[in-house]
C-alpha positions in Angstrom: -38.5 35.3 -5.2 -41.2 37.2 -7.2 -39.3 40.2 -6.5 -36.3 38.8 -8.1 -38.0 38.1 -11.3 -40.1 41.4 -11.6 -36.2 42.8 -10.9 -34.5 40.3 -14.0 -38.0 41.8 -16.3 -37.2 45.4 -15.4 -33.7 44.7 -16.3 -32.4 45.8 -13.2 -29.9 43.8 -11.4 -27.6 44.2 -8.1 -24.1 44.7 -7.9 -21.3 43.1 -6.1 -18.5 44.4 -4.2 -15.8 46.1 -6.6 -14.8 44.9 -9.8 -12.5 46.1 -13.1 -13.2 47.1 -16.2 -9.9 46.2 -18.3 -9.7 46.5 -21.8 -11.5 43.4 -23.2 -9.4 42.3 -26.5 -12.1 40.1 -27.4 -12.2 41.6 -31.0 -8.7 39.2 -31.9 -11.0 36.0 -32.0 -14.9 36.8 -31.5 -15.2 37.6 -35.5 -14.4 34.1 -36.8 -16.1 30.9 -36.6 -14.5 28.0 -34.5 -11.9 26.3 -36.5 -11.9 22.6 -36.5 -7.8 20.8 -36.3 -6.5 18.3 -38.1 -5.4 15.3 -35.8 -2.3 15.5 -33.9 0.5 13.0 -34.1 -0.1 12.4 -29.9 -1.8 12.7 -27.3 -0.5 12.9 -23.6 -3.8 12.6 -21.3 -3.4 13.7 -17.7 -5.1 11.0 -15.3 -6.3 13.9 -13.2 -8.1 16.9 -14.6 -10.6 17.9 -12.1 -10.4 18.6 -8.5 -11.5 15.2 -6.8 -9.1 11.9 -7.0 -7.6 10.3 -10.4 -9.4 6.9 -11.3 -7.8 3.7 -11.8 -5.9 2.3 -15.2 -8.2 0.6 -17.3 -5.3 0.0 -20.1 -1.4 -0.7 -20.5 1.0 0.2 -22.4 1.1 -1.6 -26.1 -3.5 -1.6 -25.9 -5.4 -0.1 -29.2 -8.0 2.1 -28.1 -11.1 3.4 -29.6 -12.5 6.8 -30.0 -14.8 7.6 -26.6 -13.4 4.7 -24.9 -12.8 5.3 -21.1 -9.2 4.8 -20.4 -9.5 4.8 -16.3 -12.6 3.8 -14.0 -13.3 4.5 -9.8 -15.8 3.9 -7.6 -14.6 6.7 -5.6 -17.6 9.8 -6.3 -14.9 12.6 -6.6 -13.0 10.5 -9.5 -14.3 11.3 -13.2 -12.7 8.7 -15.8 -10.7 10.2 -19.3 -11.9 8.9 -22.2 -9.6 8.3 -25.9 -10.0 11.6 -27.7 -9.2 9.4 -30.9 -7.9 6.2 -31.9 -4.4 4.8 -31.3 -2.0 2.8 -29.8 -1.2 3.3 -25.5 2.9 3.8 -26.0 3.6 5.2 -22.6 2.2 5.3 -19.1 4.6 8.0 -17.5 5.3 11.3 -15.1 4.9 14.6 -17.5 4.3 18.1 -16.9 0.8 18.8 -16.9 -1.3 22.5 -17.3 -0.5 23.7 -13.0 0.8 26.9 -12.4 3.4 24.9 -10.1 4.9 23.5 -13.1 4.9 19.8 -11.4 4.7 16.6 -13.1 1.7 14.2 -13.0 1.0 10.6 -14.3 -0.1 10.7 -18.0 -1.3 8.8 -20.9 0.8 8.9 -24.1 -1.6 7.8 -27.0 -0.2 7.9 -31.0 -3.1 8.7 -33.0 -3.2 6.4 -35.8 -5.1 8.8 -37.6 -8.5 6.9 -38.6 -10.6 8.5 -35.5 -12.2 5.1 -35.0 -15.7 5.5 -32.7 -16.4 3.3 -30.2 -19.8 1.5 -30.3 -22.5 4.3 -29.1 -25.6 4.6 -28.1 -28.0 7.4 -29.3 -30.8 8.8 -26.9 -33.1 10.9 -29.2 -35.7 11.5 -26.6 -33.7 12.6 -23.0 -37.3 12.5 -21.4 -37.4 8.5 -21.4 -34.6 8.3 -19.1 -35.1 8.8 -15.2 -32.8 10.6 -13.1 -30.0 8.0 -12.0 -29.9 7.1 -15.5 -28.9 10.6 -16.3 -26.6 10.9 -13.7 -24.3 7.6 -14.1 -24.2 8.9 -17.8 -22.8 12.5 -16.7 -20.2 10.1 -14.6 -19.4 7.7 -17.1 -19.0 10.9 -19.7 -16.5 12.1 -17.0 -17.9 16.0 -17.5 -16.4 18.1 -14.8 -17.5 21.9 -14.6 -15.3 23.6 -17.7 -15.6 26.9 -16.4 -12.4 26.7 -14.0 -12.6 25.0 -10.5 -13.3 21.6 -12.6 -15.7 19.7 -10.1 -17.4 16.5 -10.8 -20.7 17.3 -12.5 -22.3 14.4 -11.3 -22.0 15.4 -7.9 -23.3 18.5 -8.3 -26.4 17.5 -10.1 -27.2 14.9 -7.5 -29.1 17.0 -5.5 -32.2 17.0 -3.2 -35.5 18.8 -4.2 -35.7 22.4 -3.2 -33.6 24.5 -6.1 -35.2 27.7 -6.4 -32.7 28.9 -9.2 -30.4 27.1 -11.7 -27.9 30.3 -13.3 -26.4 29.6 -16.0 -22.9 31.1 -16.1 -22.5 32.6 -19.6 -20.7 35.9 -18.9 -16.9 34.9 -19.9 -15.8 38.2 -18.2 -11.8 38.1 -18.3 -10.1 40.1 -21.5 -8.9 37.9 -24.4 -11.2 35.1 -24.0 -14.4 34.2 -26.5 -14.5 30.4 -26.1 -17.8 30.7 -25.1 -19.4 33.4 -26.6 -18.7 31.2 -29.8 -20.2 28.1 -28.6 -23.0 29.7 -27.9 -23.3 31.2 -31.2 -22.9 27.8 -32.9 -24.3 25.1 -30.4 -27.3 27.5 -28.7 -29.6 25.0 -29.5 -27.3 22.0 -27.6 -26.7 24.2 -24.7 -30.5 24.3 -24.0 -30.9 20.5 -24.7 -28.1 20.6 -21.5 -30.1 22.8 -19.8 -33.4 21.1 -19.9 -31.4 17.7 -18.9 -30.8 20.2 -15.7 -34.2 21.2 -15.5 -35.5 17.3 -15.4 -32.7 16.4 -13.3 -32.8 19.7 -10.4 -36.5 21.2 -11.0 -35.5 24.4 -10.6 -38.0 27.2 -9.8 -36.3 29.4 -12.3 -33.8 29.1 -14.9 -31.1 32.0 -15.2 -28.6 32.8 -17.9 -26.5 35.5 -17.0 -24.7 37.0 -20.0 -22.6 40.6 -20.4 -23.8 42.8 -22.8 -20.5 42.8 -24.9 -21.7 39.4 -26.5 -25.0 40.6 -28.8 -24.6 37.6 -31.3 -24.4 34.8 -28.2 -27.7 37.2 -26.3 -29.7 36.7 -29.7 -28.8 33.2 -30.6 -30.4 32.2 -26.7 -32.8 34.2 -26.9 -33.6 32.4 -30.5 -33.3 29.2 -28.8 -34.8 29.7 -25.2 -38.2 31.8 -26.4 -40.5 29.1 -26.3 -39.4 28.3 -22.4 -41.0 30.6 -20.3 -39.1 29.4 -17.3 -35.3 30.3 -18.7 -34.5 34.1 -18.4 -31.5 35.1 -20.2 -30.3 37.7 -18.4 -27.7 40.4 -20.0 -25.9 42.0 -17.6 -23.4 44.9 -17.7 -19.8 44.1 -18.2 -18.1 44.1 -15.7 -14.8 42.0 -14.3 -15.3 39.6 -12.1 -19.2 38.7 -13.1 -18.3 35.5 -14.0 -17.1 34.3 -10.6 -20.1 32.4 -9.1 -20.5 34.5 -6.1 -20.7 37.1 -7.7 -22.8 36.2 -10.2 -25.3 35.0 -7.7 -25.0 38.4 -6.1 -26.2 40.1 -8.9 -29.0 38.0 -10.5 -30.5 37.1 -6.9 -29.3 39.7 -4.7 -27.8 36.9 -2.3 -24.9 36.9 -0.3 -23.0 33.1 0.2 -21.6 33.2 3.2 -18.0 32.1 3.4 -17.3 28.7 4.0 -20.8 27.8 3.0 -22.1 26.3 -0.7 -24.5 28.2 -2.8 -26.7 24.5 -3.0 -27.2 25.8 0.6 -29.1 29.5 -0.4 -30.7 26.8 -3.0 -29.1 27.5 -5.7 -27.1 26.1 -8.5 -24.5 27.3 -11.1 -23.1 25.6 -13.9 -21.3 26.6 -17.0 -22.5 26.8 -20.5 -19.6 24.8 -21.9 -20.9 22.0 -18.6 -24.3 22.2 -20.6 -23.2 21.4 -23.9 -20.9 18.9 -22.7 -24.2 17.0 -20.6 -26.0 17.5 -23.9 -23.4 15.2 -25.9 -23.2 13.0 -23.3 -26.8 12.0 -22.6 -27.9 12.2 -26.0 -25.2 11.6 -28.7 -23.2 9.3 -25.9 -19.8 11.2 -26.4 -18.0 11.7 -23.2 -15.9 14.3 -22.7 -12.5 14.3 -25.0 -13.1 17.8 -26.6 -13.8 21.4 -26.2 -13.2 25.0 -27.8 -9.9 26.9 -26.7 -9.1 30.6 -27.3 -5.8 30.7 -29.1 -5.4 35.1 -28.9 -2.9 37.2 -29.1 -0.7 39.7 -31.0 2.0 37.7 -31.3 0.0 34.6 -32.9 -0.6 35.5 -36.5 -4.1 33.7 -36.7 -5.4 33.6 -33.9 -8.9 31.9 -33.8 -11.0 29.8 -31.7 -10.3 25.8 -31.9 -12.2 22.7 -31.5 -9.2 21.1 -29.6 -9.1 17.5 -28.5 -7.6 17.1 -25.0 -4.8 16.1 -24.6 -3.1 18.0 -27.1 0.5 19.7 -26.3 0.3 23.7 -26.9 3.1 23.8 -28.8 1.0 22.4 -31.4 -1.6 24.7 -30.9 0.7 27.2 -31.1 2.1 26.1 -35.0 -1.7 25.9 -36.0 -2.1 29.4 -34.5 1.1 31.0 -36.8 2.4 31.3 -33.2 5.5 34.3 -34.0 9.0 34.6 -31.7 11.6 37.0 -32.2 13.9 33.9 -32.5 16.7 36.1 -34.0 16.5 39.0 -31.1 16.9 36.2 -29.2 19.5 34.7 -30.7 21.0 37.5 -30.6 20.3 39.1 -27.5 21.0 36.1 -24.9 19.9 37.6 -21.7 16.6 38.8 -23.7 13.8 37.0 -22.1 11.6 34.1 -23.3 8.1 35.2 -24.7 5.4 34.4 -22.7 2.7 31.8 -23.2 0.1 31.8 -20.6 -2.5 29.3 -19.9 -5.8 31.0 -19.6 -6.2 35.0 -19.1 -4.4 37.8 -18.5 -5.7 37.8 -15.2 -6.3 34.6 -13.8 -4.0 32.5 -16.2 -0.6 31.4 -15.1 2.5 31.4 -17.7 4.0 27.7 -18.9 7.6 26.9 -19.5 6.9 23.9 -21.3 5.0 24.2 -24.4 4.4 20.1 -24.1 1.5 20.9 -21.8 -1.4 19.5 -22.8 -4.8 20.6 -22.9 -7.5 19.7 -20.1 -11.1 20.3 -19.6 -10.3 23.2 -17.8 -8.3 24.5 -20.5 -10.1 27.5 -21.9 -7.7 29.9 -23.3 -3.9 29.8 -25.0 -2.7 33.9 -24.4 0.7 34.3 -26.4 1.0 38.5 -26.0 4.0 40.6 -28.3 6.3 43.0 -25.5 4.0 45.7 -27.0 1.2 44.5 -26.0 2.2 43.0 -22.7 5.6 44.5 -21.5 5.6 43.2 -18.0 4.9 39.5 -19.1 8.4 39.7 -20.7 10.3 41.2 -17.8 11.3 38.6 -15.6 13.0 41.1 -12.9 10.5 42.3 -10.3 9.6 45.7 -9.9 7.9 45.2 -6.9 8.0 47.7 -4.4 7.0 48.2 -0.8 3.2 48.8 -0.1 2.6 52.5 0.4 -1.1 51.2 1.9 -3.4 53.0 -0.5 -6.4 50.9 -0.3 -7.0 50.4 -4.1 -6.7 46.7 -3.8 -9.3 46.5 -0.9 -11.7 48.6 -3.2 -11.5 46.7 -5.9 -11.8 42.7 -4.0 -14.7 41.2 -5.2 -14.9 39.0 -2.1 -14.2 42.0 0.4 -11.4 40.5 1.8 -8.3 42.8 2.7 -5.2 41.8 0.4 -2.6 43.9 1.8 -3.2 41.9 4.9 -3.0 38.8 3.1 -0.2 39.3 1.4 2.0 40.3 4.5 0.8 36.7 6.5 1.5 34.8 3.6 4.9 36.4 2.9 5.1 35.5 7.0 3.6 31.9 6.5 1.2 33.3 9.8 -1.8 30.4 8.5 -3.5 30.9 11.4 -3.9 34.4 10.2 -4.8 33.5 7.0 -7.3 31.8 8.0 -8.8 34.4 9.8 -9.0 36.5 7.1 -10.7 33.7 5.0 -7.9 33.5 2.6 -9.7 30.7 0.8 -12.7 33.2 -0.4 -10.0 34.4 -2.6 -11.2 33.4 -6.4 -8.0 34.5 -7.5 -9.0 36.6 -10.0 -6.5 39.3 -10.2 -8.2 42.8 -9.7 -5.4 43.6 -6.9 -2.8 43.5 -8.4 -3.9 44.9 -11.3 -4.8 48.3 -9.6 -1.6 47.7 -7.2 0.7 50.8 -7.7 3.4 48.9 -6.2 2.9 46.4 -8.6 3.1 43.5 -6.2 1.9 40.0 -7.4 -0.7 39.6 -4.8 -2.4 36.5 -6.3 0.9 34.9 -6.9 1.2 35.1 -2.6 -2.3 33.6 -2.3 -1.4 30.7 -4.7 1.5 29.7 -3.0 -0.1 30.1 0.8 -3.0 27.8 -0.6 -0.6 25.6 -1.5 1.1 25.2 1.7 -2.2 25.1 4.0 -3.3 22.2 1.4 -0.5 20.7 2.1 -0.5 20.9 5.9 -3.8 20.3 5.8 -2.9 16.7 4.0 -0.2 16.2 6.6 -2.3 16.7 9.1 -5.1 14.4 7.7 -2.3 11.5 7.6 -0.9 12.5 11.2 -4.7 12.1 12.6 -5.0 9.0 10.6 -2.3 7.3 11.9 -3.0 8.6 15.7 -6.5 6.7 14.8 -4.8 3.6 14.0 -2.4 4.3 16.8 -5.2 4.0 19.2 -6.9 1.6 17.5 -4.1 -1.0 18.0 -3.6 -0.2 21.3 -7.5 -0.6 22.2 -7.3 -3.6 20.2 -4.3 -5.1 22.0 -5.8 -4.4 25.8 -9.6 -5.8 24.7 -7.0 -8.9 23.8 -5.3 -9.0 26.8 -8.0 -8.9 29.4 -9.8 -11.5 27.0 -7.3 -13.6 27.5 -7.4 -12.7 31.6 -11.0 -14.1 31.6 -10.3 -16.9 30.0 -7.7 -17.9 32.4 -9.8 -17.4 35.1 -12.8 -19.3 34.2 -10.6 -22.0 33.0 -8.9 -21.7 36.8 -12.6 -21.4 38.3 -13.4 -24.8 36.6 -10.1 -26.4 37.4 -10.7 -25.8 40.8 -14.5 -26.3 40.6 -13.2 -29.9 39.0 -10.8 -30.6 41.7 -13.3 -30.0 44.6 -15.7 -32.0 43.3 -16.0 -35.7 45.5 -15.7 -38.9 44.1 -17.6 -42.1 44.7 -15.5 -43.1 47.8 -16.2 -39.9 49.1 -12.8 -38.0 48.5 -11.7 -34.7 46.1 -9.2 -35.0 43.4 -7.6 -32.0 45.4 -6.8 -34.3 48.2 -5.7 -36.6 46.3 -3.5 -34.6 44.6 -2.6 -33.2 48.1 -1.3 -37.0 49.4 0.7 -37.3 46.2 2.5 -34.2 46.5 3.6 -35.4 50.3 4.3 -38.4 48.6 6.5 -37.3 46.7 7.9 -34.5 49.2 8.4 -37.6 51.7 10.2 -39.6 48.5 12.4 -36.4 47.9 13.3 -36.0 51.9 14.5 -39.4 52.1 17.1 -39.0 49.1 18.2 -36.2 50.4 18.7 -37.8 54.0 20.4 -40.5 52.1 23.1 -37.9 49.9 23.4 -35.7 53.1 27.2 -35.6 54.3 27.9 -37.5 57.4 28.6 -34.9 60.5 32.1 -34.2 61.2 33.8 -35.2 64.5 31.7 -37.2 66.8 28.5 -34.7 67.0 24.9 -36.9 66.1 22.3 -35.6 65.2 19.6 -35.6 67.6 15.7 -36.6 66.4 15.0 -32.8 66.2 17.5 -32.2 63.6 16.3 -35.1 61.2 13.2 -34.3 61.4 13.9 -31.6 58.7 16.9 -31.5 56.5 18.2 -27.7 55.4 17.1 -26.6 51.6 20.4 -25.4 50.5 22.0 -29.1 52.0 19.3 -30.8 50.2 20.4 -28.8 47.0 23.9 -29.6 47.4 23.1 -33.1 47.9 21.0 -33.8 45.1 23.6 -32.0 43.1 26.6 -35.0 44.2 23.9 -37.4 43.3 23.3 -36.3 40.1 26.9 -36.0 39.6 27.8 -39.4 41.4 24.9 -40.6 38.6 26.3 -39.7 36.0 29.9 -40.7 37.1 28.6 -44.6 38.1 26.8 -44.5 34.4 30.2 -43.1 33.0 32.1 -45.8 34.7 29.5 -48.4 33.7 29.8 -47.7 30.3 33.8 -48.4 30.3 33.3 -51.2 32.0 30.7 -52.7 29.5 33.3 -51.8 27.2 36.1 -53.6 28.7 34.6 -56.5 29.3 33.6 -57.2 25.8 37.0 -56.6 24.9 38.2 -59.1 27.4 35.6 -61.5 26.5 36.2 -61.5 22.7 40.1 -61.9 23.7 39.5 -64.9 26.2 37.1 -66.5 23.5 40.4 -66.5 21.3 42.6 -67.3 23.8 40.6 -70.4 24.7 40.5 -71.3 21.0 44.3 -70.8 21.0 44.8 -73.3 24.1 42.8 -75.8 22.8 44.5 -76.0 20.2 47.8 -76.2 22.3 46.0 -79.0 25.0 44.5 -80.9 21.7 48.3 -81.5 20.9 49.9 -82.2 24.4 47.0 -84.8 25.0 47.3 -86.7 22.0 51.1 -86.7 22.6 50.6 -87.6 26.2 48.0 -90.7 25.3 51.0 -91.9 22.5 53.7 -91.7 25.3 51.0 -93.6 27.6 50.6 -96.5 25.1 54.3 -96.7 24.2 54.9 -96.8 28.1 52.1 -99.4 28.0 53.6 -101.8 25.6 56.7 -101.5 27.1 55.3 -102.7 30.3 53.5 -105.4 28.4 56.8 -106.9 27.0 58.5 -106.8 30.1 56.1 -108.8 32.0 56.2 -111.5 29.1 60.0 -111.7 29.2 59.7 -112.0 33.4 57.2 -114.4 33.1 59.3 -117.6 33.1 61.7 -115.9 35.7 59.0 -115.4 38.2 59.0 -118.5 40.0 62.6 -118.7 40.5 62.4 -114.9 41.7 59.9 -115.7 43.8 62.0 -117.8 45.6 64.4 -115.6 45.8 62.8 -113.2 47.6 61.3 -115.4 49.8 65.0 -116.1 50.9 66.2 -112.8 50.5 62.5 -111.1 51.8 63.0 -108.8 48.8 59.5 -108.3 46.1 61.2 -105.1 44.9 61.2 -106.4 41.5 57.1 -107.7 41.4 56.2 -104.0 42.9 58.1 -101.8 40.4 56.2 -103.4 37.8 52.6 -103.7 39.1 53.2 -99.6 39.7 54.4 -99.1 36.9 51.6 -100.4 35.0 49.2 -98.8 37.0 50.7 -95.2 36.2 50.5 -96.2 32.5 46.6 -97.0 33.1 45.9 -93.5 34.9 47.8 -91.9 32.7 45.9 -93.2 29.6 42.5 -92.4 31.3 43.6 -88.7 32.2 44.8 -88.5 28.3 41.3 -89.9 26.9 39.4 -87.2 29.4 41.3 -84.3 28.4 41.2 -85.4 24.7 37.1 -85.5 25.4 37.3 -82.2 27.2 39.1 -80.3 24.0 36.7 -81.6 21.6 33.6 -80.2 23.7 35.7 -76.8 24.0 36.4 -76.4 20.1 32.8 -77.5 19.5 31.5 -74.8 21.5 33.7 -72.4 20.0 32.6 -73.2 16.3 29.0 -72.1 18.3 29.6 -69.2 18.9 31.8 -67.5 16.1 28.5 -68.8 13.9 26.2 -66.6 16.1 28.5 -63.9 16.5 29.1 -63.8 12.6 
């Protein structure tokens, strides 16, 4: 480590593997001051704008939000939150096309600024020093800072580190053509950018402090230098220029003279890089309490007519970046020159930038540079038509790879989809940065081949995560379902075990409840047996059965004659019924029968007990009017022998007599029988 530093005082540094110099084009912008805009009319905030995950909603659609007020929360560590750039009203909560070179659509936040850049309550911090570390860190999260200087990862997470960082670099080279975003921050906020790195300092306790710088940026090396001379422990280090120092391996390679392996995290070598735009965003955060809802953008190029660095809220579309820039088209060549192509806008650098087709985009906190070239100065950036040719295998490309990787070979596996190959050649050490294919002779996109076959291992990679996931649960469910199954095995044995246990078990008198259970069961079998002896059909012709054959009576007879017994059941219950039936019928129609013929006997016996008195005073009279004769009759008969005269009449009256007593009997007999009747419709009724 000692050697390192006597190295950084000599001024002597390493050097990487090879590298570009392009022409720089920093001259459009890096003369005037950062221009402060006037507030747009909206606002379309990305909920993602950081590698990691997108945090939850904390608003809807119709909510007045303040300045600095966080608009979505997680608990997830590799979620950031977005925070209101400005004041206004939440009008839509919708898909749009956010700053990707894939051109894909993502869930944003449409604000309409209301244009009175209302604060949310804050809190200053004028002395850093008072807070301890965890302090620090949840007000890095809650600022949602995420490293500004491309990849976009959670700064929070990165901080959050063990003891044992020999050197915090400071990444202030900005080496790709065109952009001055940070050369002019650090002319104009040097002093907040070491506030941010002391916060670093307090939070990592680095060794050593290293800002590495290119020489093409004298104003930014004095105004550190200004602000960094009373800390003996940060080095600004000015380094030749030279494209691609600002990539963090590289950087590392030259300040330290280390190597990160691939695969493996520079945290590991113990060291840690973060941006000087990062810095002056932790510096706002922790002190002033303003998270993360602005930064400087680069608006360059010869077809803008004042072109200038911004202080641009995120959030806001390019197109109005563009009109603030004097952004100029050659609307009438197009006009009249349909097939003429559209000129390019490109998101970033020449080199590592990506073109947009939407000039809605918004801006992000990755956002660093707006590129809008004339066909002058850019003549391929217009022609849509590839002139790519076949590779003719010259090596330039491999010379110039700052990772040492082997692009040719790259580009034919990805153009193959071979990711097994890919990965074999470490595909992902690629930092995109462009030198291939700007030395390629064949002019062959290379980077745009390693863009896409990132995308498609990403994508496998999720797939597979998902497959494995749901094998997991596969698994689970089906170790979960057998732990449930012989559970329930062992339950039905003990309960069996004690059953038995219970039925073995003597009783007072000396017996189990298994034998009992035993004598019913013959019980019942001997119950069963003698049914079916009884339903059994009688043996045809004059065979018997001898004691043998009773004894035991054939299951499938026994069957068939418990079958004709049910069946004869239900038949004798059937017939039962009908008869029930009938013979309340019948009885209701005898009770009104009998009514009827008492009626009918009531009237024959009073006429019979009339026609027995009249016969009774007829007999009455005639034995007055025979009276006087009787004597003289008498006599008669005693001559003649005859009485025939004496008999008819003592029978006679005796019939009347019988016939009256006969009359009076069946006359008591109807009464009883119509009383009764009377009975009976009452209970009936």
């Amino acid at each position: 480590m000692d050697s390192i530093i006597e190295r950084i005082n000599q001024g002597k540094f390493w050097h990487f593997h090879g590298g570009i110099h392009p022409p720089e084009q920093k001259a459009i912008t890096s003369a005037k001051p950062i221009k402060q805009l006037a507030l747009p009319k909206q606002l379309i905030l990305p909920l993602q704008q950081h590698i990691g995950r997108q945090g939850d909603l904390l608003v809807k659609v119709g909510d007045k939000v303040l300045k600095g007020q966080a608009l979505t929360q997680s608990a997830n560590p590799m979620a950031v939150p977005v925070h209101a750039p400005t004041s206004g009203t939440i009008t839509a909560i919708k898909k749009s096309v956010i700053a990707h070179p894939s051109g894909l659509s993502e869930l944003c936040l449409f604000i309409d600024v209301d244009g009175e850049d209302t604060w949310k309550k804050r809190e200053i911090c004028q002395d850093f020093s008072k807070l301890n570390n965890q302090e620090i860190i949840k007000k890095i999260a809650e600022a949602g800072i995420a490293g500004m200087g491309g990849a976009g990862f959670p700064t929070h997470i990165k901080v959050n580190t063990k003891p044992g960082i020999d050197f915090l670099i400071i990444n202030a080279a900005e080496c790709e053509p065109y952009i001055t975003a940070d050369d002019l921050l650090m002319r104009e906020q040097s002093e907040a950018i070491v506030d941010g790195i002391k916060i670093l300092d307090q939070l990592l306790t680095p060794t050593f402090i290293l800002i590495g710088i290119e020489d093409n940026k004298p104003q930014a090396i004095k105004a550190l230098q200004q602000a960094t001379k009373h800390n003996a422990k940060i080095k600004v280090c000015v380094l030749p220029t030279k494209y691609p120092t600002g990539g963090e391996k590289q950087l590392i390679k030259i300040l330290t003279g280390k190597e990160v392996n691939s695969g493996t995290l520079p945290i590991n070598s113990g060291i840690v890089v973060q941006n000087v735009a990062t810095c002056f965003a932790i510096s706002d955060a922790v002190i002033n309490d303003i998270p993360l809802i602005r930064r400087v953008v680069t608006l360059t190029g010869n077809a803008l007519s004042k072109p200038q660095n911004f202080w641009v809220l995120l959030g806001t579309q390019v197109s109005y970046l563009l009109y603030q820039a004097g952004f100029v088209s050659e609307v009438s060549e197009k006009k009249s020159t349909p097939n003429s192509a559209q000129p390019p806008v490109i998101m970033g650098g020449p080199l590592m930038g990506f073109s947009i087709l939407n000039e809605q985009v918004p801006i992000i906190k990755t956002s660093n540079c707006i590129l809008a070239p004339s066909k002058v100065e850019m003549p391929s950036a217009f022609d849509h038509n590839s002139n790519e040719v076949e590779c003719i295998r010259c090596g330039q490309c491999a010379d110039v790879c700052p990772s040492q990787l082997l692009p040719q070979e790259l580009q034919w596996s990805a153009k193959a989809k071979d990711h097994q190959q890919l990965a074999q050649l470490n595909l992902f050490d690629c930092i995109d940065c462009g030198a291939c294919a700007y030395v390629c002779p064949s002019q062959i996109p290379l980077v745009q081949y390693y863009r896409v076959a990132k995308a498609e291992i990403r994508q496998q990679q999720q797939l597979d995560i998902k497959a494995e996931k749901a094998k997991a649960r596969f698994e689970a469910r089906k170790f979960r379902l057998e732990q449930e199954k012989i559970a329930r095995q062992v339950k039905h044995e003990k309960a069996a075990a004690a059953r038995k246990a219970t039925m073995n078990k003597k009783s007072a008198d000396g017996g189990t409840a298994s034998s009992a259970v035993a004598a019913a069961l013959a019980r019942v079998k001997a119950k069963k047996a003698a049914k079916n002896k009884n339903t059994e059909f009688p043996v045809i012709g004059s065979e018997k059965q001898n004691d043998n054959d009773q004894a035991e009576i054939s299951p499938v007879k026994a069957a068939i004659a418990r079958a004709k017994a049910k069946r004869l059941a239900r038949e004798t219950n059937a017939e039962s019924s009908v008869t029930t039936k009938k013979e309340v019928i019948q009885k209701q129609s005898v009770t009104n029968d009998s009514t009827q013929n008492n009626i009918i006997d009531d009237k024959k016996a009073r006429i019979a007990i009339a026609i027995a008195k009249a016969k009774a005073k007829k007999v009455q009279a005639n034995k007055s009017s025979t009276e006087k004769s009787e004597f003289s009759t008498e006599i008669k008969q005693e001559k003649t022998g005859e009485k025939v005269q004496n008999t008819t009449t003592a029978a006679e009256e005796k019939k009347a007599r019988i016939a009256a007593a006969v009359a009076k009997a069946k006359l008591k007999r109807i009464d009883k029988a119509q009383q009764a009747s009377t009975t009976n419709s009452k209970e009936s009724t």
